[in-house]
Every structure is written in C-alpha cells, then in structure tokens.
N, C-alpha and C positions, 0 to 999 in steps of 0.2 A: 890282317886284323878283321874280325868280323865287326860287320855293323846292322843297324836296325831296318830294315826295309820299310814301307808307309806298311805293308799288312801286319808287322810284327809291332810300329807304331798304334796302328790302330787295335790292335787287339790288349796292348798295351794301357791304353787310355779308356776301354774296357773295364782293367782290372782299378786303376785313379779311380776310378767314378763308381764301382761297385757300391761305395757306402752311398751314393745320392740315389741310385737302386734301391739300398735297403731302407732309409729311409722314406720311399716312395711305397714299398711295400707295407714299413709300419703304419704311414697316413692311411693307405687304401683298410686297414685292418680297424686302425682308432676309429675312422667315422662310421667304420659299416658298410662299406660299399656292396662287399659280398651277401651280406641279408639283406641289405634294400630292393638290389638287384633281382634276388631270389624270389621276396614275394609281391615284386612287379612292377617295380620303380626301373623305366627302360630309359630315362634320361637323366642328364645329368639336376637338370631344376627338381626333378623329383626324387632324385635321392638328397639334395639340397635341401625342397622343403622337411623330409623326415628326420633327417640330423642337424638340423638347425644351420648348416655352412653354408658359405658363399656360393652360387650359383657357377659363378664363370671358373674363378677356382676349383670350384668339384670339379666340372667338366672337364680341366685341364689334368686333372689328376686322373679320372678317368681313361681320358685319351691316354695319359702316358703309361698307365695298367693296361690298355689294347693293346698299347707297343710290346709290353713288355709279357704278352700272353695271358693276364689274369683275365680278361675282359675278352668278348668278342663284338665285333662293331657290324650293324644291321643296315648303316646308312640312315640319313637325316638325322645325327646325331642319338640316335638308340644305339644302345649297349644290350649286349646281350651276357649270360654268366657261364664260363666254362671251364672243365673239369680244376685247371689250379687254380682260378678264381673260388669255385669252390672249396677247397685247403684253409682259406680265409673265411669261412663261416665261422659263427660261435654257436657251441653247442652240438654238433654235428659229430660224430665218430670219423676220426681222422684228422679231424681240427687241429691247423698249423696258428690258429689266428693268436693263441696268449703265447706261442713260442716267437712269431713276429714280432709283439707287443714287449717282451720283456729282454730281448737279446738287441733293440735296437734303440732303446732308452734305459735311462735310471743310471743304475748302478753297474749294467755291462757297457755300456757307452760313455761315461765318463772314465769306466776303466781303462777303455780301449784306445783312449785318448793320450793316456802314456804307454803304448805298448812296443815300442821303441827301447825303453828302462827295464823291463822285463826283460828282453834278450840281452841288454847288458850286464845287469846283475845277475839272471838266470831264475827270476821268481816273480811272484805274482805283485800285480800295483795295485791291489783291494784296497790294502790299506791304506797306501798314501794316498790314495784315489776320494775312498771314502770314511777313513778314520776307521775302518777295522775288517777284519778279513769278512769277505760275501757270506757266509752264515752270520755271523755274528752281527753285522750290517741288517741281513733280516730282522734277525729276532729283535731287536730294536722298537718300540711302540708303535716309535713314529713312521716307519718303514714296514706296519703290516700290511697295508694294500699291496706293494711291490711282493712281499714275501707271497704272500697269495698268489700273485698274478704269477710267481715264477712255481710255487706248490705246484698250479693248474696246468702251467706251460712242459712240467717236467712231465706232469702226470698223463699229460696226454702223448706226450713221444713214449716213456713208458707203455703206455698200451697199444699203439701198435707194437710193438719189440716183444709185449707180453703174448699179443696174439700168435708170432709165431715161432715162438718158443713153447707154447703148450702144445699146436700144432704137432712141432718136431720133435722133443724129448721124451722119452721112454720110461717111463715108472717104472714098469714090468718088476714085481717082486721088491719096489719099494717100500716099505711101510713107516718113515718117519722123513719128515722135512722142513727144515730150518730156514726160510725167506730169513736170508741177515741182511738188515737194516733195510728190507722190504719194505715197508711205508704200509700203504693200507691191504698190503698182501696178496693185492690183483695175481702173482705170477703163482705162488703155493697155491691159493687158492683155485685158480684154473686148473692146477695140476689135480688138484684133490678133486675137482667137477667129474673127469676123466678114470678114477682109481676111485673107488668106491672104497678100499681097503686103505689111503692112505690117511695118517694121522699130519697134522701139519703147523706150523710154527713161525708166528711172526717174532724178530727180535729188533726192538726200536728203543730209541731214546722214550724215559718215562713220560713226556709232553706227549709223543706220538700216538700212542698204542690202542688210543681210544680209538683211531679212526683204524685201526684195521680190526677191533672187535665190533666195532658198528658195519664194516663190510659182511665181515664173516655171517653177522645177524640176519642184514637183510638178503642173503645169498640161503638161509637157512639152515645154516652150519650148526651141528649144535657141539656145546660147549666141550665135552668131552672129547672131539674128533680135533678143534682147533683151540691153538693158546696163541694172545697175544702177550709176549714177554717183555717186562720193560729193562733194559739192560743197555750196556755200552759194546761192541763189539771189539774194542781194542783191549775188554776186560776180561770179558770170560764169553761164550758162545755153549749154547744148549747142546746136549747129544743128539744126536740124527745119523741117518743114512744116506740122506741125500743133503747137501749144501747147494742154498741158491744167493748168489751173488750178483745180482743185475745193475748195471752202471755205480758200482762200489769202486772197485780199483782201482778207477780214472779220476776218482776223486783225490787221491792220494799219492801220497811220494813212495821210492821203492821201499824204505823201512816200514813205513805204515801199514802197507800191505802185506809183507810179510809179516807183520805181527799179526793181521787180521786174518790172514790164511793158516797161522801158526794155532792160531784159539780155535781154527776149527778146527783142523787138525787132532789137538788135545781130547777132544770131545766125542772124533770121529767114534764110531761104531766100527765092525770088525768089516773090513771089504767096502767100507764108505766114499763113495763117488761128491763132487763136488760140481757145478757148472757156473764156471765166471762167464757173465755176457757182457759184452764189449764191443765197439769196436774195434778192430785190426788196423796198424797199419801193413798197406800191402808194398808191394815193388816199388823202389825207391825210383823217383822218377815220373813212372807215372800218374796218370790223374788218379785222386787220392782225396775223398772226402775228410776221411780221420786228419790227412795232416791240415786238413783247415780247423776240424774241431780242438788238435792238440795245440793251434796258436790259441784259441781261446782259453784252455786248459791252464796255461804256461801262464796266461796275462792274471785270471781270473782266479785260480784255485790253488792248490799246492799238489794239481794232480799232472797227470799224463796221460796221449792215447798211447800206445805202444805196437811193438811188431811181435812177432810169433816167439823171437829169441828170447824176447824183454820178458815177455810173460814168463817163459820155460826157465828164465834164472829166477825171478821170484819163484813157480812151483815147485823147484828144486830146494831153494833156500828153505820152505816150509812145509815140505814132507808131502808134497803132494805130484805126480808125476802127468803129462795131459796124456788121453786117450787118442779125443777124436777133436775135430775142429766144425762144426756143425749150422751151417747159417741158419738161420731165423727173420729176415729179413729187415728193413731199411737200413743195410751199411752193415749191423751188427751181428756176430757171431755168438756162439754157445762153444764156450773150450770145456769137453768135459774133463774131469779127474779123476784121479784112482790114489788114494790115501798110499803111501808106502812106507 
C-alpha cells in the first residue's frame, strides 16, 4: 500500500495553503507595495504611511512577500524590490498586478468557491455563484469597476503573448488580416507595423470597436489600411488571408468553436492560413501550467485549454488542417493553419 512520507506531507500542505499565497500576493498588489517600494519607501512604516494601512501589519505582509521572493530583505527591517516584486507594479510593461487583483477576488473567487460542483456536473458555477455567466456578470452597471479591472488584467497577459507572436509569425506575401474578436487589435496591428503591404481587420462585438479604432488612430494607421468591424463572430466573419485568433477558443465549448472556425473558413480566401494562439496542454503527467488554467476555464466559463489532438478534431471538424505548432512565449503557442 503506498503511503505519504513527511516530504510528500509537506509538499502537500504546500498545495492546502496555496490560496493563503494567493491571497497574500493580492494584499501585497491592493496596497501598493511594489510602487512604494520602487520610489523609495524601504520600510514597512513608510510604505504604511503612503497607503494609508497599519504599520505592523504592513510589515508582516511585507516579510511574508520576502519569504515568498517578491521582496528582498536589506536587514534592520528594510526591504528592498526585486525582479517578481517588480511583476506587481501598476502601469509598467509586463504588469501582473490587475491579473493578481482580479483572479483572487470578486467574481473568480466566489466562483472558485464551488469548484467542487463544476467537476460534478462538468460546467461552469458563474451563475449559481454570481446570478449569471462572468460576461454577462460584467457587463452589469454595477459590476463596471470589476469589468475594467478584468478588461486591463486580460489586456496586459494579451501583450506579452502579442509581443511574441509578431516576433514569430510570418506575413511574407500576406495582404489581408482579420484579428477575430481581437479587442483593441494590439496583435493585427503589430503584424501590420512589420508589413507595410498588409491591410488589416478588427472583428468585435458593436460596444467594442471604438477602442480598436482609437488604437489604430493613435498608432497612425490610416483609415483605408485598417477597419474596425462591428459583428458577431458565431455570425458571419470578414474575408482575409490570414485569421488571427488569440485566447478565443479557450473561451468556448467544442461546438462553439467549431462554428467559429467554420465562419472563417466560409470567408477564407484561396490558400487562407489561420493562427489560433492558445495554450497547449502538453504530456499528461507532467508539470503542466494549462492544466491549472483549464480548472479555472471549467469552473469560470464554458471554455477549455486543450491538447494538440483536441485542437486537430476541432481543425478537422471545420475545414481547416494545422501546419506548424509555433511558440510565442509565456506558456502559449501559435497553431498555424492551412484552409482545406
């Protein structure tokens, strides 16, 4: 019979306590700790005085972000800021701090509270959680702060994923590109930076579309090179050569996807490539960031992260075949496609 040894205990009681981690991580993000730190506040009284909290409390919180790496510790209680402390600034390129702030309160942490009932029924607890599925829970009045704070939290993992995805992908001989349900079109519009010949396209819900013609603007775009289109992507999707799908199909069940893969399909052009960016789940077993994201997926939405197979019966289901498998980095890949 096997049994638990104290180091299998202990790493055990590790994974118990990770939420009083994350929690610790969202305190250190609400107050500030990382911008106090930054512009000079080395002790815990003086990041106290700047944010208005408790002295001895800061400190404690402090100390327990040295433990836990955000912090570095100088002696006589001075703190110093280092590089994952850094992750926790606001406002900074790179900034983890509204994905801290919105994945460890509100509306994912009361979710995650029945996430027990999700694995038994097989779906998401939005609603019984919060009276109606997490978009719909946004768009709400009273729930626009939170919507924001998740807009911002999304938008900023978006842009790293965006940066190296322009990096890696290849225009070469593209000339038409459709960002579906691209939001303010950061990823088309990187590509278009790069391609002086490409023409490019956002496709958003009608609420959206303003914020990706006000990018386009101040990027200098001019009208004729890029459209934002206000449309449904489960309805109909623009003509193009290239299709850009970035953290889309994780949103969704496998019919949904396949319908959305289908509209582009419809649409394609003659030799039309497509690239779903995603996570992968990799080797069943081992350590495996996606399948931490896919229990949130499973509690939260009506999506999935998926494995290379999962994806290739969707591509197949909708006419489209994959080429290449291409990373782009944190976690995330580029599956490209070839219309067939």
């Amino acid at each position: 019979m096997t049994t638990a040894t104290p180091a299998d205990a202990a790493t055990v009681m590790d994974l118990i306590t990770g939420g009083w981690v994350a929690q610790t991580v969202r305190a250190f993000a609400e107050l500030n700790v990382a911008d106090h730190v930054a512009a000079g506040a080395g002790t815990a009284d003086e990041v106290a005085a700047r944010e208005g909290s408790d002295p001895r409390a800061t400190y404690r919180l402090m100390r327990a972000a040295a433990s836990l790496g955000l912090l570095g510790y100088l002696g006589e209680r001075r703190f110093t800021l280092n590089g994952r402390g850094a992750a926790l600034r606001s406002g900074v390129p790179g900034s983890m701090r509204s994905l801290a702030l919105i994945q460890n309160s509100g509306a994912h942490w009361r979710t995650w509270a029945l996430f027990p009932e999700a694995v038994r029924s097989g779906g998401s607890q939005a609603r019984k959680a919060l009276g109606a599925d997490l978009f719909d829970y946004f768009a709400l009045p009273g729930n626009a702060a939170e919507a924001a704070l998740f807009a911002r939290a999304m938008g900023d993992l978006s842009g790293l994923v965006t940066q190296g995805a322009v990096a890696t992908v290849d225009t070469t001989g593209v000339t038409s590109a459709v960002d579906v349900g691209g939001a303010d079109g950061d990823l088309v519009l990187g590509l278009m930076a790069g391609n002086a010949g490409l023409r490019g396209a956002v496709l958003e819900l009608p609420h959206a579309v303003e914020g990706a013609r006000r990018r386009a603007a101040e990027l200098g775009i001019p009208d004729g090179r890029f459209t934002a289109v206000p449309g449904d992507f489960f309805e109909a999707v623009p003509a193009a050569d290239l299709y850009l799908l970035k953290m889309i199909m994780h949103d969704w069940d496998d019919e949904q996807c396949v319908a959305i893969l289908r509209n582009c399909r419809a649409s394609a052009a003659e030799g039309a490539r497509a690239l779903v960016i995603e996570m992968v789940v990799g080797e069943l077993g081992a350590p495996d960031f996606a399948t931490r994201v896919d229990m949130n997926m499973l509690n939260i939405t009506q999506g999935m992260e998926r494995d290379l197979d999962e994806y290739d019966t969707l591509f197949a289901a909708s006419g489209w075949r994959r080429t290449a498998v291409l990373p782009v980095g944190g976690g995330y890949s580029a599956l490209e496609l070839i219309a067939i």
